[in-house]
C-alpha positions in Angstrom: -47.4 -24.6 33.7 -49.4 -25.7 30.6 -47.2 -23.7 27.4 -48.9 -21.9 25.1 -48.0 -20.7 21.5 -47.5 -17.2 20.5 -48.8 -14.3 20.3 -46.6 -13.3 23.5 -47.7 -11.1 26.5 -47.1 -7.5 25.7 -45.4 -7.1 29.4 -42.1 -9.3 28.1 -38.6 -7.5 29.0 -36.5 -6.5 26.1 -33.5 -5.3 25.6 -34.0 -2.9 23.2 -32.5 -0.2 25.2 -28.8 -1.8 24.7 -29.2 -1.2 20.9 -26.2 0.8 20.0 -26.2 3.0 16.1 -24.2 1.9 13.7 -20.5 2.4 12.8 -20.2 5.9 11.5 -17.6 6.6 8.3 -15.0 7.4 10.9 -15.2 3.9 13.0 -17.2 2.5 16.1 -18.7 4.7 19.2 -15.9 3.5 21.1 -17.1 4.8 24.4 -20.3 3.2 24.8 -19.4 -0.3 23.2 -16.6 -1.3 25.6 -19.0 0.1 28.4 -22.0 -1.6 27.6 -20.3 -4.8 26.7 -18.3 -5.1 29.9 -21.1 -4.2 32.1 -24.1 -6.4 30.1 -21.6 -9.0 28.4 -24.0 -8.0 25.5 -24.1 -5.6 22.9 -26.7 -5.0 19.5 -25.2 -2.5 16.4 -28.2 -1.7 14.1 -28.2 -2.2 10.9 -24.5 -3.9 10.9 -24.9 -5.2 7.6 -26.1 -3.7 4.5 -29.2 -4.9 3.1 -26.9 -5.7 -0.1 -24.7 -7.7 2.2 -27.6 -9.9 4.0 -28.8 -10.4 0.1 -25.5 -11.8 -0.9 -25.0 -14.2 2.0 -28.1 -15.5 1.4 -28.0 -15.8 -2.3 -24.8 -17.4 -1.8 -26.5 -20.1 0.8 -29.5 -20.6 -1.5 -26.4 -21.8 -4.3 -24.6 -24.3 -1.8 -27.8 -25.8 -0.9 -28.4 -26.2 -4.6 -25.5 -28.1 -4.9 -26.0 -30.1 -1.7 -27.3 -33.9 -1.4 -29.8 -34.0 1.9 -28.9 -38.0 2.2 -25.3 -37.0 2.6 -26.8 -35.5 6.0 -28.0 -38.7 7.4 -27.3 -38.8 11.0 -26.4 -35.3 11.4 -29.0 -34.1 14.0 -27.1 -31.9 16.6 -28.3 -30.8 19.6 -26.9 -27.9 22.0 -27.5 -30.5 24.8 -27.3 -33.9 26.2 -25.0 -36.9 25.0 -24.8 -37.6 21.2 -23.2 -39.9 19.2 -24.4 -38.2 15.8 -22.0 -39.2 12.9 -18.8 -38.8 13.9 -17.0 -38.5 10.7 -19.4 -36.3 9.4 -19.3 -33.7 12.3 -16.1 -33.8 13.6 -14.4 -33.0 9.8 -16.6 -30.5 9.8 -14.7 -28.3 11.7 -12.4 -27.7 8.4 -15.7 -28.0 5.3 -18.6 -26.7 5.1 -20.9 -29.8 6.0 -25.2 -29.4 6.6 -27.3 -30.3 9.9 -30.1 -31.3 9.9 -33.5 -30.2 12.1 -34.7 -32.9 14.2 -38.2 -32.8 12.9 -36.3 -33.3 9.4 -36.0 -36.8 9.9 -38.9 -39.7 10.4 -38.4 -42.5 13.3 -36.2 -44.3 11.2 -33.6 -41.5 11.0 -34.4 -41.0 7.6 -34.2 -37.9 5.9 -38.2 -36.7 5.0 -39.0 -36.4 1.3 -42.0 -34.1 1.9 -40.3 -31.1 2.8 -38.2 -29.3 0.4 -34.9 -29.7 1.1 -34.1 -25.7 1.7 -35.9 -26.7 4.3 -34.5 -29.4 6.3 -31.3 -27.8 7.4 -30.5 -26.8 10.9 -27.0 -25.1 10.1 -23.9 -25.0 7.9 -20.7 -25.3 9.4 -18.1 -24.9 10.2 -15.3 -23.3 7.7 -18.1 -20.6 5.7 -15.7 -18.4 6.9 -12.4 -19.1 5.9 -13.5 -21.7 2.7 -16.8 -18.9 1.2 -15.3 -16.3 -0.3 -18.8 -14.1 0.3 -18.8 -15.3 3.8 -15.3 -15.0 4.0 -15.1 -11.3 2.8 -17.9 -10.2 5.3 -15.8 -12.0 7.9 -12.0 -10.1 7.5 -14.3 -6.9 6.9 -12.8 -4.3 8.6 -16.0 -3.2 10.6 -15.7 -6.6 12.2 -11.7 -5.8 12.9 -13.0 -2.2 14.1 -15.8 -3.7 16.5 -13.4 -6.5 18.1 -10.4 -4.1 18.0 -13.2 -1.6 20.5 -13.4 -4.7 22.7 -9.5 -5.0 23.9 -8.9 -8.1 21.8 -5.1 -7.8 20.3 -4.2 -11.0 18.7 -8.0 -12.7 17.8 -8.5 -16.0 15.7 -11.7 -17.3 14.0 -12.3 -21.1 14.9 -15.6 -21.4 13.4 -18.5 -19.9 11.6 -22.2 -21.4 11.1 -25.2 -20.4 9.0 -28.3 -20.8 11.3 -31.5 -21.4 9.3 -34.3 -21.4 12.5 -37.0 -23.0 9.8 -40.0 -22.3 10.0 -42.6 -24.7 11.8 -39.8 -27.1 12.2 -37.2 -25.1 13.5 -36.0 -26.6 17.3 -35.4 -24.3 20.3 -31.5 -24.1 21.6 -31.6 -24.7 25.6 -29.9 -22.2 27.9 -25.9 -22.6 27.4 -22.8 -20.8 27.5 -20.6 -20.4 23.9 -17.7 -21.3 25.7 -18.7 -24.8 26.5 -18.0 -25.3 22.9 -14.9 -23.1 22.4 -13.1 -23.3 25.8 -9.8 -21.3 26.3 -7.3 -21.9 28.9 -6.3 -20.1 31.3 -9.0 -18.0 30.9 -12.7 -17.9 28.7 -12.3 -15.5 25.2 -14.8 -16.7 23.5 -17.0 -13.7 21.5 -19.7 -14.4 19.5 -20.9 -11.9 16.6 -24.2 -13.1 15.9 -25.7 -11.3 12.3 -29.4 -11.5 12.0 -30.0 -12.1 8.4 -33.9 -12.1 8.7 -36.1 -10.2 10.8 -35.9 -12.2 14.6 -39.1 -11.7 16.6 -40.6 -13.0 19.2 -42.8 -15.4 17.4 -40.1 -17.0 14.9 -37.0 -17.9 17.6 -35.1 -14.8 18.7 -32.6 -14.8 21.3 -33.2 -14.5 25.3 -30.4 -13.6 26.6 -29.4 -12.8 30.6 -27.5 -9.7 31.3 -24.9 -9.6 33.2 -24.0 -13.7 33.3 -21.0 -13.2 31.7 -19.5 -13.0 34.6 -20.0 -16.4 35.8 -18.0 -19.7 35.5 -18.5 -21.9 32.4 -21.1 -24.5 33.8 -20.4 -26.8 30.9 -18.3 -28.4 28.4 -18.4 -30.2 25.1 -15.4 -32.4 25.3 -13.8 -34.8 22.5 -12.1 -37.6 24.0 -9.4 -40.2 23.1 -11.0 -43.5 21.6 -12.6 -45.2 24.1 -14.5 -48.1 21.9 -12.7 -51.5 20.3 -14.2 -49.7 17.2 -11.9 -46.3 17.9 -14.7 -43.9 18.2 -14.1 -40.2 19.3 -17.1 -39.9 22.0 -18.6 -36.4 22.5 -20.0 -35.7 25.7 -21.9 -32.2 27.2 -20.5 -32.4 31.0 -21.2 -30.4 33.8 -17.7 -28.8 35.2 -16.3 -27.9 38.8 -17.1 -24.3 39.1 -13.9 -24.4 41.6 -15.9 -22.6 44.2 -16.4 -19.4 42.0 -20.4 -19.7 42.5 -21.6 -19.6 45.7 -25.1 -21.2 46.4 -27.6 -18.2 46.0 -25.8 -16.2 43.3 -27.0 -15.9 39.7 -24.5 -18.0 38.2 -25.4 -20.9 41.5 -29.2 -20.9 39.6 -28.4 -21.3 36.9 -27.3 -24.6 36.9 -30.5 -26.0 37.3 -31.5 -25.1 33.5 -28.1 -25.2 32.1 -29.0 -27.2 28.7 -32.9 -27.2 29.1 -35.2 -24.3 28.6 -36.4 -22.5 31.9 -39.7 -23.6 32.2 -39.7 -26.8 30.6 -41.1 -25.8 27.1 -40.5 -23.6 24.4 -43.8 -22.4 22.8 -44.7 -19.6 25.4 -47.3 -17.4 26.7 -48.6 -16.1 29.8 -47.6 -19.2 32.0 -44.6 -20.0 30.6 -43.0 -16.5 30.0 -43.1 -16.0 33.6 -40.2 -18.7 33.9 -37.6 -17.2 31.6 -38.5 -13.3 33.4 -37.8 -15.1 36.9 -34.6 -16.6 35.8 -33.6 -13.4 34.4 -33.8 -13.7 30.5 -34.7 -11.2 28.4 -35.8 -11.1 24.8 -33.9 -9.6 21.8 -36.1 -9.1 18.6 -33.6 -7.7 15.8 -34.4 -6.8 12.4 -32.0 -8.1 9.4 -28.8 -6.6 9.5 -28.5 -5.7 13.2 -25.5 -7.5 14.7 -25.4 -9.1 18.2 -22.4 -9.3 20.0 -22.3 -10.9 23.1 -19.3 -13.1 25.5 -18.8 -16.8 25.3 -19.9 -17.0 28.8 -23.4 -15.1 28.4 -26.2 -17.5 29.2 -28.4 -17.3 26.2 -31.2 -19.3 24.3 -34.0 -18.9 21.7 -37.2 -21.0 21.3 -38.6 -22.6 18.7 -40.0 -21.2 15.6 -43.4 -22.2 15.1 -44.4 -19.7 12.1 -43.4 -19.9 8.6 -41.2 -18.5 8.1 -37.5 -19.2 8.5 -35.4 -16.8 10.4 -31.8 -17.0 9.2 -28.5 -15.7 11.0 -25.0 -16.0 10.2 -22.6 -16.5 13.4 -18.9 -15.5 13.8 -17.0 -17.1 16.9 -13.5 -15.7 17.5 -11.1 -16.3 20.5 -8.0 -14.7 21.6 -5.1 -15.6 19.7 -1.6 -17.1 21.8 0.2 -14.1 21.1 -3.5 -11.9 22.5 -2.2 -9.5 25.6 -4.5 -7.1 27.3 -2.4 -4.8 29.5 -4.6 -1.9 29.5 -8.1 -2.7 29.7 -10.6 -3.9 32.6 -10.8 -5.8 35.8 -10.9 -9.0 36.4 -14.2 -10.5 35.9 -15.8 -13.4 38.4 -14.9 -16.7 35.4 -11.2 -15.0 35.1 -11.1 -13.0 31.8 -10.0 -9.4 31.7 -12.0 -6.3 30.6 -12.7 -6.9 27.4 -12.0 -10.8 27.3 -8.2 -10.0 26.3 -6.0 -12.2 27.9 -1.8 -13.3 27.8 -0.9 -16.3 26.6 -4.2 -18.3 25.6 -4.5 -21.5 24.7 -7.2 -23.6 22.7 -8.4 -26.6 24.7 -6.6 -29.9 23.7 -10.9 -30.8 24.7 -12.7 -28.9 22.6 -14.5 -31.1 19.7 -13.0 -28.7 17.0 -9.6 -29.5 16.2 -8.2 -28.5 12.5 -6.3 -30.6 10.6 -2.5 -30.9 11.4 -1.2 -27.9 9.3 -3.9 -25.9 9.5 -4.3 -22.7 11.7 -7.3 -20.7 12.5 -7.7 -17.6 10.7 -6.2 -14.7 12.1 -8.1 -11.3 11.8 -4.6 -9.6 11.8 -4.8 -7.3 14.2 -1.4 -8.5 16.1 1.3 -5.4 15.4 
């Protein structure tokens, strides 16, 4: 099917209808959340964040990029799929800084960093320690509405591994293929992963918002980001996407079966879409999620989700919490067991962070707890 740009076909499926109002003075509508979440793997809170709040992360982005060199960025085009042997150094001790990505229409066929766009504008994301290392993005992460919200969802003991400040630029600003949040931030024995996605602009259909498919968090992590030992004379760490063994937990015909076959691509093949085009990500069951600024997000580390590329304007910036169960996490009370092994509410005895994962701190340095743990 030929893609077209926007505007989009009126007849698109949202999920508008899964918007829950925001905390009230006397905490979070615990009844529906825990619901909705365990039966979509998705959740949106209006108007999570203050207008004040969205302001001052902003602000405080607009200062670190003031301070930042783009040629200290060189080679740092990441991608949510495929191979890639990006700088090494650069990424992987990123997992402790605050280091800047760059779009992959920021640099010319040389890999250099382009001069003729201004340089608030050649940033993909900042990661990966905003949320621990910021004290603004720290503050808004140990808030106690976020405590309240992942308290509501059974987890007892959670840790923060990472944070990142999207920018989705405008005209420039590449689509992220279908994938799971756990293929980055893989728990044993069972997936924990919850991601608290803030919008911080407006996200429409035109400028990137999210698809997401309701209901897949119930399926087995497809894929996995995995750091390896050095396997190069030169001692490289190699970084590899790789399909896993879904140990018989999808059976050919099911949901989670599919949806292999546009795990790390974009349903379809493209991601400026119209008519044509929209009718893949409907038939593979994805659904859009316009928010406005403010509106939280909340969704399961094994929810199959994407967003296209922004081809407006102007930029549309979120700021993106991802927490796991911590090893001393139990969840006793809450939920069955779902099909990729996780209780309830994604609570779980005894977890463990993957010796595989790409993200590993520096010896002597823990994740951040969010102290809920008695």
């Amino acid at each position: 099917a030929r893609c077209l740009s926007p505007p989009f076909p009126p007849s698109l499926r949202m999920l508008y209808q899964y918007h829950v109002p925001n905390p009230s003075a006397d905490g979070l509508p615990e009844n529906s959340i825990p619901k909705l979440f365990e039966r979509d793997g998705i959740i949106v809170i209006r108007q999570f964040a203050s207008p004040e709040e969205v302001a001052g992360m902003k602000g405080q982005m607009a200062a670190l990029i003031d301070a930042w060199d783009p040629a200290d960025s060189k080679g740092s085009v990441f991608h949510t799929y495929g191979s890639t042997r990006i700088n090494q150094e650069y990424f992987l001790e990123s997992a402790a800084t605050v280091r800047f990505f760059l779009e992959p229409e920021a640099v010319d066929k040389e890999g250099a960093v382009r001069t003729d766009i201004p340089k608030d504008g050649l940033i993909n994301k900042a990661g990966h320690a905003l949320h621990f290392l910021d004290p603004v993005f720290a503050a808004y992460s140990q808030s106690e509405k976020v405590k309240q919200l992942v308290r509501s969802l059974g987890y007892i003991d959670p840790v923060l591994p990472q944070s990142m400040y999207i920018f989705k630029q405008g005209k420039i600003g590449g689509e992220v293929t279908s994938h799971q949040d756990s293929t980055f931030l893989f728990t044993e024995p069972q997936q924990t992963c919850l991601g608290l996605w803030l919008a911080l602009d407006d996200a429409t259909l035109d400028n990137g918002c999210l698809w997401a498919r309701r209901g897949s968090h119930r399926e087995a992590v497809r894929s996995v980001f995995r750091r390896t030992p050095p396997e190069t004379p030169d001692g490289d760490i190699v970084l590899r996407n790789e399909m896993v063994d879904a140990n018989g937990d999808e059976v050919e015909g099911t949901a989670g079966f599919r949806a292999r076959e546009w795990t790390n691509k974009i349903p379809g093949g493209c991601a400026d879409y119209g008519d044509a085009s929209s009718a893949s990500l409907a038939d593979a069951g994805f659904e859009a999620l316009p928010v406005k600024a403010g509106d939280l997000v909340c969704f399961a580390g094994t929810l199959d989700h994407l967003s296209l590329a922004n081809r407006t304007s102007n930029a549309r910036h979120t700021f993106q919490l991802h927490l796991v169960e911590g090893p001393n996490g139990s969840n006793d009370a809450n939920g069955s067991k779902n099909d990729n092994g996780s209780t309830g509410a994604n609570g779980s005895k005894g977890v463990k962070w993957s010796d595989g994962n790409w993200m590993q701190y520096p010896e002597g340095l823990v994740f951040p707890s969010l102290g809920l743990a008695p």
